[in-house]
N, CA, C and O atoms as a Tripos MOL2 file, in Angstrom:
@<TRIPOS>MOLECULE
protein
  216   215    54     0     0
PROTEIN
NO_CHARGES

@<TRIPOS>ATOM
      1 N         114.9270    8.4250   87.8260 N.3       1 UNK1
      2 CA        113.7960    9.2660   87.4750 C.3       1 UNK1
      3 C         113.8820   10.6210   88.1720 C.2       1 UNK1
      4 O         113.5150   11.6320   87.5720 O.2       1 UNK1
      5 N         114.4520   10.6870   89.6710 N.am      2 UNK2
      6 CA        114.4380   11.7840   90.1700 C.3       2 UNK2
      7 C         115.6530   12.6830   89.8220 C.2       2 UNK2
      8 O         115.5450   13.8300   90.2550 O.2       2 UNK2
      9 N         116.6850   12.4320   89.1930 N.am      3 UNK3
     10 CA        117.6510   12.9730   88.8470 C.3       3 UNK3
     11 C         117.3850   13.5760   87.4800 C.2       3 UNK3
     12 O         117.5920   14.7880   87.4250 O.2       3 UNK3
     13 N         117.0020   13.0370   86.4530 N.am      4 UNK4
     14 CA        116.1570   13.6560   85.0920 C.3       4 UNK4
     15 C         114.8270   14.6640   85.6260 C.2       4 UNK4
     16 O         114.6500   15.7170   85.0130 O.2       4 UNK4
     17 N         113.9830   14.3390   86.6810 N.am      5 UNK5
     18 CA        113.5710   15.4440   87.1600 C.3       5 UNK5
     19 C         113.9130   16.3690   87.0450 C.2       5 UNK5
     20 O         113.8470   17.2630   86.2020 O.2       5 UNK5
     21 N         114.6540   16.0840   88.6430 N.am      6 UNK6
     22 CA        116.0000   17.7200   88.8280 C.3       6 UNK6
     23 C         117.0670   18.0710   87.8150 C.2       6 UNK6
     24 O         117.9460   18.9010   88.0480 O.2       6 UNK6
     25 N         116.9740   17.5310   86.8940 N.am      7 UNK7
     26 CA        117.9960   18.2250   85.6490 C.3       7 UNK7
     27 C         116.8890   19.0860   84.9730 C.2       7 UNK7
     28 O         117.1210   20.2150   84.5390 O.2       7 UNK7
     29 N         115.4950   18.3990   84.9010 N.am      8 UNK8
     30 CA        114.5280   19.4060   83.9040 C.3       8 UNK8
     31 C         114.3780   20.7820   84.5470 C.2       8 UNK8
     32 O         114.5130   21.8980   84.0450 O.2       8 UNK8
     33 N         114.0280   20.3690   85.9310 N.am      9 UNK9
     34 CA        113.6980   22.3630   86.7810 C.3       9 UNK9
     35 C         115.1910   22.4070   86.4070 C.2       9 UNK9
     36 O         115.3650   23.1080   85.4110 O.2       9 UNK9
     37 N         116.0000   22.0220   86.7630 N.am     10 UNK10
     38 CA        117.0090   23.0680   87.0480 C.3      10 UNK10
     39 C         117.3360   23.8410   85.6510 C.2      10 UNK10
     40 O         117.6450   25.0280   85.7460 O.2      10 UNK10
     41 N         117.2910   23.2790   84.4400 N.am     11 UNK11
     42 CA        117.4680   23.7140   82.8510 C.3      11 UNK11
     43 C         116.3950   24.9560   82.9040 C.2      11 UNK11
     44 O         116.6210   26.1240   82.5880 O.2      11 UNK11
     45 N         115.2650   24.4360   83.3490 N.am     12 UNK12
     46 CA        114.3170   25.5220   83.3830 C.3      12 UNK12
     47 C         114.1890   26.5900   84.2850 C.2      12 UNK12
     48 O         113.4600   27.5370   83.9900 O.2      12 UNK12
     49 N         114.8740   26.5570   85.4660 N.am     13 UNK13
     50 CA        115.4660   27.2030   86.5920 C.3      13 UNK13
     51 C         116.1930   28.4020   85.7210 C.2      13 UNK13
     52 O         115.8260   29.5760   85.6800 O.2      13 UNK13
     53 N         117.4400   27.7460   84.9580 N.am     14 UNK14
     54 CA        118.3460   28.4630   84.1440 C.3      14 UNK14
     55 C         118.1180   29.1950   83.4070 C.2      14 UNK14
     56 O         118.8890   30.1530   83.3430 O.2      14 UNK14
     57 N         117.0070   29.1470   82.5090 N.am     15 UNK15
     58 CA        116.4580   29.1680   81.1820 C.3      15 UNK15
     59 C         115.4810   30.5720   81.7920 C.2      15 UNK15
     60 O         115.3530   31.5690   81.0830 O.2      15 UNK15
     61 N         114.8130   30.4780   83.2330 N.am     16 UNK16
     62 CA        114.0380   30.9650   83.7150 C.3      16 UNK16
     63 C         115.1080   32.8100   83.9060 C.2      16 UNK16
     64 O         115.0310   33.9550   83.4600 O.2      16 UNK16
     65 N         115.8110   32.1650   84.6620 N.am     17 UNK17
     66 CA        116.7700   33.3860   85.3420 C.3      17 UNK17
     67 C         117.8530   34.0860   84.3120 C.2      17 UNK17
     68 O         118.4570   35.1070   84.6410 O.2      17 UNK17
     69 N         118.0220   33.5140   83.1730 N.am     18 UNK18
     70 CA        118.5280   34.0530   81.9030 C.3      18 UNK18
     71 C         117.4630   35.4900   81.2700 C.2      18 UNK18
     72 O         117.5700   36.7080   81.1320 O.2      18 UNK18
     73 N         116.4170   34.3760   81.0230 N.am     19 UNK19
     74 CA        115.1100   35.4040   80.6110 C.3      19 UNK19
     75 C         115.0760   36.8640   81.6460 C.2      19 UNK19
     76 O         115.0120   38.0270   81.2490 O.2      19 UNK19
     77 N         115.1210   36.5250   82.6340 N.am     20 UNK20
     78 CA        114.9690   37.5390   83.9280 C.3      20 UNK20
     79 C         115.8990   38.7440   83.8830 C.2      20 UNK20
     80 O         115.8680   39.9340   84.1980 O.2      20 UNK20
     81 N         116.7430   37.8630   83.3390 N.am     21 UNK21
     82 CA        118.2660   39.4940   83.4380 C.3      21 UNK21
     83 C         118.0410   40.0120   82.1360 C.2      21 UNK21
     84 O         117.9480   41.2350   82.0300 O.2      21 UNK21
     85 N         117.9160   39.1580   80.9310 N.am     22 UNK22
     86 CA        117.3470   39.8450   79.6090 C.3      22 UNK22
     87 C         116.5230   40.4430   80.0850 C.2      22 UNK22
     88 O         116.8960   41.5650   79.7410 O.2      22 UNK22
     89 N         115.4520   40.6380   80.7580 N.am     23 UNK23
     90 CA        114.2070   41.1950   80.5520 C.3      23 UNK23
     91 C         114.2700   42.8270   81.6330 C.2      23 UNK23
     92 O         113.5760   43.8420   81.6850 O.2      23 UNK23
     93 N         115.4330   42.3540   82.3190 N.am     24 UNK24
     94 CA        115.5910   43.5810   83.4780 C.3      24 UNK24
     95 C         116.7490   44.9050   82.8660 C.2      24 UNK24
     96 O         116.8700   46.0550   83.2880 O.2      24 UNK24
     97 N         117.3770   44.3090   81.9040 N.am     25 UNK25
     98 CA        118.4540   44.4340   80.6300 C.3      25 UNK25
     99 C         117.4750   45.6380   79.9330 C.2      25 UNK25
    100 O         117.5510   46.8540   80.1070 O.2      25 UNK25
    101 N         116.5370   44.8780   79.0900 N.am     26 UNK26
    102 CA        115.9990   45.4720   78.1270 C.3      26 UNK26
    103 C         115.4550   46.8860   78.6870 C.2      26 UNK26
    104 O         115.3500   48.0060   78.1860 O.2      26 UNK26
    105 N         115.0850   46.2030   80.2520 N.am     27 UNK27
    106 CA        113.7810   47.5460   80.6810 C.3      27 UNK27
    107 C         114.7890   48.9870   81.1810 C.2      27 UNK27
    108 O         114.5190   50.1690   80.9690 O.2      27 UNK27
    109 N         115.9510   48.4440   81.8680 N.am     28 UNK28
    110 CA        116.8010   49.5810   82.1300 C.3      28 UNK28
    111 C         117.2480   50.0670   80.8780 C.2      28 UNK28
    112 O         116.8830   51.2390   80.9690 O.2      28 UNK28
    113 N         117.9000   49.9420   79.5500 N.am     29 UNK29
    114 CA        118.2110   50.2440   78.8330 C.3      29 UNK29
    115 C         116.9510   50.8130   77.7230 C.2      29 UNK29
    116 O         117.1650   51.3600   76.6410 O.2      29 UNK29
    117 N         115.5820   50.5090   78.3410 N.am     30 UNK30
    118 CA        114.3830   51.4090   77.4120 C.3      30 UNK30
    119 C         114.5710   52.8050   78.4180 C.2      30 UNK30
    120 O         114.6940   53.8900   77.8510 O.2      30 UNK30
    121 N         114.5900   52.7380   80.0180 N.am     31 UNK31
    122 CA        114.4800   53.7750   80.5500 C.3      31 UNK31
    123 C         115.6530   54.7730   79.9610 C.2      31 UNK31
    124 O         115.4510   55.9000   79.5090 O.2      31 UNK31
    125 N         116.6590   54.2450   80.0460 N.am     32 UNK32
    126 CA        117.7830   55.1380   79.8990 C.3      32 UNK32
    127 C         117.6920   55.9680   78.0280 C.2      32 UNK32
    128 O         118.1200   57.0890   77.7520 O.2      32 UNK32
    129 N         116.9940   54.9520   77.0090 N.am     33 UNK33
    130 CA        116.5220   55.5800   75.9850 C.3      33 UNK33
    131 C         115.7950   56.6950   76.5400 C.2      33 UNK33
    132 O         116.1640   57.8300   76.2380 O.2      33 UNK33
    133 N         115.0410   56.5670   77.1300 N.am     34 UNK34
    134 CA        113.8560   56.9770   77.0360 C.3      34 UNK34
    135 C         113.9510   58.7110   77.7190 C.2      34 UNK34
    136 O         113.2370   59.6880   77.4910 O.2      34 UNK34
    137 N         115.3410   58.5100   78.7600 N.am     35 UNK35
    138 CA        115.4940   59.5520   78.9700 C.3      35 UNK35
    139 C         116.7360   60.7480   77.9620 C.2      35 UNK35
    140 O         116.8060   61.9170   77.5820 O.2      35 UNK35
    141 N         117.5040   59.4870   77.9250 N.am     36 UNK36
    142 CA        118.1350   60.2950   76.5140 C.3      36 UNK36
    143 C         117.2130   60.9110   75.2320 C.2      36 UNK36
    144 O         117.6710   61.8170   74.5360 O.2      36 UNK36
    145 N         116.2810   60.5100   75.0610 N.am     37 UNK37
    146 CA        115.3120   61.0430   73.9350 C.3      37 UNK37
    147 C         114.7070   62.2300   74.7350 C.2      37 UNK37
    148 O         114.7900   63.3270   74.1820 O.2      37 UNK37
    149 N         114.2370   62.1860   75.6970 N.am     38 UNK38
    150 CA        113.6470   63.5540   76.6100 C.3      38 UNK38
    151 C         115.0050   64.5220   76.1410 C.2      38 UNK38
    152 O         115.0810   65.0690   75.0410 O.2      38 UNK38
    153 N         115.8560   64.5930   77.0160 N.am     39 UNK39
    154 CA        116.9910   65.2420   76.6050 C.3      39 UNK39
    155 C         117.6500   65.8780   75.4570 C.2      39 UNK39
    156 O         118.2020   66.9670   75.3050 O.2      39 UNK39
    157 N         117.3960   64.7270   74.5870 N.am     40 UNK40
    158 CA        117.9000   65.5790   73.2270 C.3      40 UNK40
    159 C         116.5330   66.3460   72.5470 C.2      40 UNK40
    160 O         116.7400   67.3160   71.8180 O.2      40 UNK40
    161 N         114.7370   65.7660   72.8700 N.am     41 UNK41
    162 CA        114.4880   66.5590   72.2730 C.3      41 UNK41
    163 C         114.0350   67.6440   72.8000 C.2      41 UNK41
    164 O         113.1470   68.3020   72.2570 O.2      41 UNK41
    165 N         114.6140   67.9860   73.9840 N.am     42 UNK42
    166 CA        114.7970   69.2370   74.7030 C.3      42 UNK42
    167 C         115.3660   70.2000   73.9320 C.2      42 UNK42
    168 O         114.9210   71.1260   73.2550 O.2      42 UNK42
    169 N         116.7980   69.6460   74.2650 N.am     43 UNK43
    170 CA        118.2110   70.1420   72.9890 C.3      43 UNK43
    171 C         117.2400   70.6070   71.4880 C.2      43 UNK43
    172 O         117.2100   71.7780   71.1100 O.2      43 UNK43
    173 N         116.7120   69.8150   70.9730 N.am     44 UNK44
    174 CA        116.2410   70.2450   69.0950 C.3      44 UNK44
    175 C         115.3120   70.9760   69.6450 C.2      44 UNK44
    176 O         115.1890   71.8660   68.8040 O.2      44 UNK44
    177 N         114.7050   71.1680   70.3340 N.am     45 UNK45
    178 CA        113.5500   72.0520   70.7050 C.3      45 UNK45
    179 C         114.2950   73.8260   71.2890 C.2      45 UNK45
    180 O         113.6430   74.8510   71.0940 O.2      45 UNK45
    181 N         115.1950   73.8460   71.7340 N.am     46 UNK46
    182 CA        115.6650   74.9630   72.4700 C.3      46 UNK46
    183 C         116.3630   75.4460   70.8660 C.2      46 UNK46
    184 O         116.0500   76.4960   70.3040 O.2      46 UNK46
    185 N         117.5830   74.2010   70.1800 N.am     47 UNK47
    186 CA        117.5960   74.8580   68.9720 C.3      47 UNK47
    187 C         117.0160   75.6150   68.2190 C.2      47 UNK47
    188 O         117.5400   76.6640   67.8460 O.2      47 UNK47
    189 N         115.7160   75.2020   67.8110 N.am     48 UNK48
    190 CA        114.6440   75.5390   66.6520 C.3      48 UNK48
    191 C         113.3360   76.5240   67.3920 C.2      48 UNK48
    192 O         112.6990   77.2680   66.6470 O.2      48 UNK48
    193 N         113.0810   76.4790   68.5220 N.am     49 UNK49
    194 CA        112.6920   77.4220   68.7740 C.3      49 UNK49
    195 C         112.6920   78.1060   69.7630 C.2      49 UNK49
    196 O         111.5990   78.6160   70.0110 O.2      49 UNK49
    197 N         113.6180   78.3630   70.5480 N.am     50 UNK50
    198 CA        114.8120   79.5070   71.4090 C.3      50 UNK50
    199 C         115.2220   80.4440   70.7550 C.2      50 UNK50
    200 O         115.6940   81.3390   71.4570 O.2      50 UNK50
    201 N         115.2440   80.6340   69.6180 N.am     51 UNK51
    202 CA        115.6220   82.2610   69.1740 C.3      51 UNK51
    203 C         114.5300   83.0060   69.5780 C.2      51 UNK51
    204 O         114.4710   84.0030   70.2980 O.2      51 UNK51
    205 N         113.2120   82.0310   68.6980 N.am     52 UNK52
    206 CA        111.9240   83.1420   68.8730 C.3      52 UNK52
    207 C         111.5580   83.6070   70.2580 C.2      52 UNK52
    208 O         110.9880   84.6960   70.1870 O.2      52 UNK52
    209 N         111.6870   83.1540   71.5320 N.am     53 UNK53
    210 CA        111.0840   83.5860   72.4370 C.3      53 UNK53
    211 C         112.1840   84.7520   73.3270 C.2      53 UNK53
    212 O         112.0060   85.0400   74.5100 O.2      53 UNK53
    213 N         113.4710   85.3930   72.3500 N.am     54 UNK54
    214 CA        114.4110   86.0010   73.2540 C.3      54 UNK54
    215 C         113.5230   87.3510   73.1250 C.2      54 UNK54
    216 O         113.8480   88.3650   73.7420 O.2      54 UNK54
@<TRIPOS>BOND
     1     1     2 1
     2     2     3 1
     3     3     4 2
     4     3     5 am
     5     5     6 1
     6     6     7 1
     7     7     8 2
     8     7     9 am
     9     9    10 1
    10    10    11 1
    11    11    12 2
    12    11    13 am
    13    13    14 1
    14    14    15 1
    15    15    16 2
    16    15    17 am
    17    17    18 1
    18    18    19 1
    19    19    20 2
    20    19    21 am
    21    21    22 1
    22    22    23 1
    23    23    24 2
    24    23    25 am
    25    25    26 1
    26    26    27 1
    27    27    28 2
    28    27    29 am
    29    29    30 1
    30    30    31 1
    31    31    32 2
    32    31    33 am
    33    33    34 1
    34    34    35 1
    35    35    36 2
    36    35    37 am
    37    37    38 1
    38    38    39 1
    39    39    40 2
    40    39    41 am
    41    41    42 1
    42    42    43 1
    43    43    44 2
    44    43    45 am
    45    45    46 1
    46    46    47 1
    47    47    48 2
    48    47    49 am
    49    49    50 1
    50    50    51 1
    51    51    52 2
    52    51    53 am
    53    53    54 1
    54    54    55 1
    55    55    56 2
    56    55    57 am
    57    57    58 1
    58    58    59 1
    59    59    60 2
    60    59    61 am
    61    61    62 1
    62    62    63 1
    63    63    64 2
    64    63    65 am
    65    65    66 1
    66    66    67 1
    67    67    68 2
    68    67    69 am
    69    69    70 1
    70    70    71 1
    71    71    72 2
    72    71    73 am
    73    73    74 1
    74    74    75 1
    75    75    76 2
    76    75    77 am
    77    77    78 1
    78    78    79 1
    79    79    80 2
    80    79    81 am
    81    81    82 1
    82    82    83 1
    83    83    84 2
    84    83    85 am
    85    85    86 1
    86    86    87 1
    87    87    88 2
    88    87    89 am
    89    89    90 1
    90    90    91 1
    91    91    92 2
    92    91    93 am
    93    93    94 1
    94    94    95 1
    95    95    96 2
    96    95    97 am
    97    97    98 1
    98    98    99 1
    99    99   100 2
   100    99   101 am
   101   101   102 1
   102   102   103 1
   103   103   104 2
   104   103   105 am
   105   105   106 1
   106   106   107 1
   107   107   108 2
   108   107   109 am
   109   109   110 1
   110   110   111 1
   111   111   112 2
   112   111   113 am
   113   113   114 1
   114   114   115 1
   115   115   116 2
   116   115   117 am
   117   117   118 1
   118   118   119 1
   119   119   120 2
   120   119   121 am
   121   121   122 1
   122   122   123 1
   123   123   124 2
   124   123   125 am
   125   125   126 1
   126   126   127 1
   127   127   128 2
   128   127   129 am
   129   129   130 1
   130   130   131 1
   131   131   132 2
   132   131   133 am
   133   133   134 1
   134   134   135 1
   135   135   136 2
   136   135   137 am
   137   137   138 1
   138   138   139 1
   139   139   140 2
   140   139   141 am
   141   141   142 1
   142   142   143 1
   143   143   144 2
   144   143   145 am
   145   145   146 1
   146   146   147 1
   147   147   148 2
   148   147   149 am
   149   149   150 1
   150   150   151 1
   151   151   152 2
   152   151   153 am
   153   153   154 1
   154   154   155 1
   155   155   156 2
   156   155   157 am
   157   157   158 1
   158   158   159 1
   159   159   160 2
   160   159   161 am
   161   161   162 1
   162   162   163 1
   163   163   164 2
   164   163   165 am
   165   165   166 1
   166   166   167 1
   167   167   168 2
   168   167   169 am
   169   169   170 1
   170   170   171 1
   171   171   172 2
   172   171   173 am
   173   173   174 1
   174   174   175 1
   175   175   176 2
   176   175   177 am
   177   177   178 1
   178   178   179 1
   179   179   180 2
   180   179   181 am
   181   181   182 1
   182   182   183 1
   183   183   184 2
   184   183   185 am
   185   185   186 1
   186   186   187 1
   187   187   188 2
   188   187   189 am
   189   189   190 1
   190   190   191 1
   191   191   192 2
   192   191   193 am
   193   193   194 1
   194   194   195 1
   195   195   196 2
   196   195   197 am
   197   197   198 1
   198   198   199 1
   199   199   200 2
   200   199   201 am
   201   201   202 1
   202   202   203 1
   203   203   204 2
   204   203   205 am
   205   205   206 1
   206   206   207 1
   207   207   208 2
   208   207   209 am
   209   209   210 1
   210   210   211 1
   211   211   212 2
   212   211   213 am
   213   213   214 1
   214   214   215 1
   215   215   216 2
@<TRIPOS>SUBSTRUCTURE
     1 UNK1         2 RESIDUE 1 A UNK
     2 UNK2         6 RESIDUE 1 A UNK
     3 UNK3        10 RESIDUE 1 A UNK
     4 UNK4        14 RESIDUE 1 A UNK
     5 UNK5        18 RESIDUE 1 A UNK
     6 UNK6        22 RESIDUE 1 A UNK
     7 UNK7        26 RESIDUE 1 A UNK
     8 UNK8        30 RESIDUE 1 A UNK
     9 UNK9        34 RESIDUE 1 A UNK
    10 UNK10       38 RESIDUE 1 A UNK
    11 UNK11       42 RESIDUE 1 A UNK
    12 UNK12       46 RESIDUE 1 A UNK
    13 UNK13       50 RESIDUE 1 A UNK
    14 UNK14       54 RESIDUE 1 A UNK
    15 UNK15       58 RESIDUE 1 A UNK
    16 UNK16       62 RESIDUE 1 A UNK
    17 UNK17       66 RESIDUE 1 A UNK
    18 UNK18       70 RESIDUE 1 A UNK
    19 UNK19       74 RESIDUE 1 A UNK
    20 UNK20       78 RESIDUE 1 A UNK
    21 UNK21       82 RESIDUE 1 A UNK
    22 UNK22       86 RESIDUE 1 A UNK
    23 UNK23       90 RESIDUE 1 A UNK
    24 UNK24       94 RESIDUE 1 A UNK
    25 UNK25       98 RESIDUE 1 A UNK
    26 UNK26      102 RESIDUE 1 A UNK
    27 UNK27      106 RESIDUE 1 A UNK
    28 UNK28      110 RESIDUE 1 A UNK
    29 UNK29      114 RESIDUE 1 A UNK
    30 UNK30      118 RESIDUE 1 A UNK
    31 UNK31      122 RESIDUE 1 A UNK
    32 UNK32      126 RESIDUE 1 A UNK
    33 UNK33      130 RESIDUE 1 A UNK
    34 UNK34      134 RESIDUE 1 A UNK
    35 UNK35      138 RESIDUE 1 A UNK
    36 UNK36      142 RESIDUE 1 A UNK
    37 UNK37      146 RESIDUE 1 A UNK
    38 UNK38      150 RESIDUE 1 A UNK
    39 UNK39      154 RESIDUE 1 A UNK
    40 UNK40      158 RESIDUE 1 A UNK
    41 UNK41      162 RESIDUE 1 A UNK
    42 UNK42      166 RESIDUE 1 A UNK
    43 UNK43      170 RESIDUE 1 A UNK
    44 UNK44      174 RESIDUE 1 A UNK
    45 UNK45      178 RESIDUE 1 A UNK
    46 UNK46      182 RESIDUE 1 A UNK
    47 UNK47      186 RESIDUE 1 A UNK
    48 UNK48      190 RESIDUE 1 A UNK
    49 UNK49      194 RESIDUE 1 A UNK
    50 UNK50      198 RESIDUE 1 A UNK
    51 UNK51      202 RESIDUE 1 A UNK
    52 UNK52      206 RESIDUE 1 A UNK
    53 UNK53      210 RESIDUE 1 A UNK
    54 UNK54      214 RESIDUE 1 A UNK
């Protein structure tokens, strides 16, 4: 009984710390969107309207 126990946490242990790196995954890779989108629409912004303010 105690061995089917410790097989259930530990699956869920696993299952737990999988989720964790997905979830630390997703959030670095929204930041890094998030700053690439700052950036480029810097870039389309200096394009389209940087002539007018010379």
């Amino acid at each position: 009984m105690s061995a089917v126990l410790s097989e259930i946490l530990r699956s869920g242990f696993m299952i737990d710390s999988s989720l964790r790196r997905r979830t630390h995954l997703v959030q670095s890779f929204s930041v890094v969107f998030l700053y690439w989108f700052y950036v480029f629409s810097e870039f389309i912004y200096e394009i389209c309207f940087g002539s007018y303010f010379i």
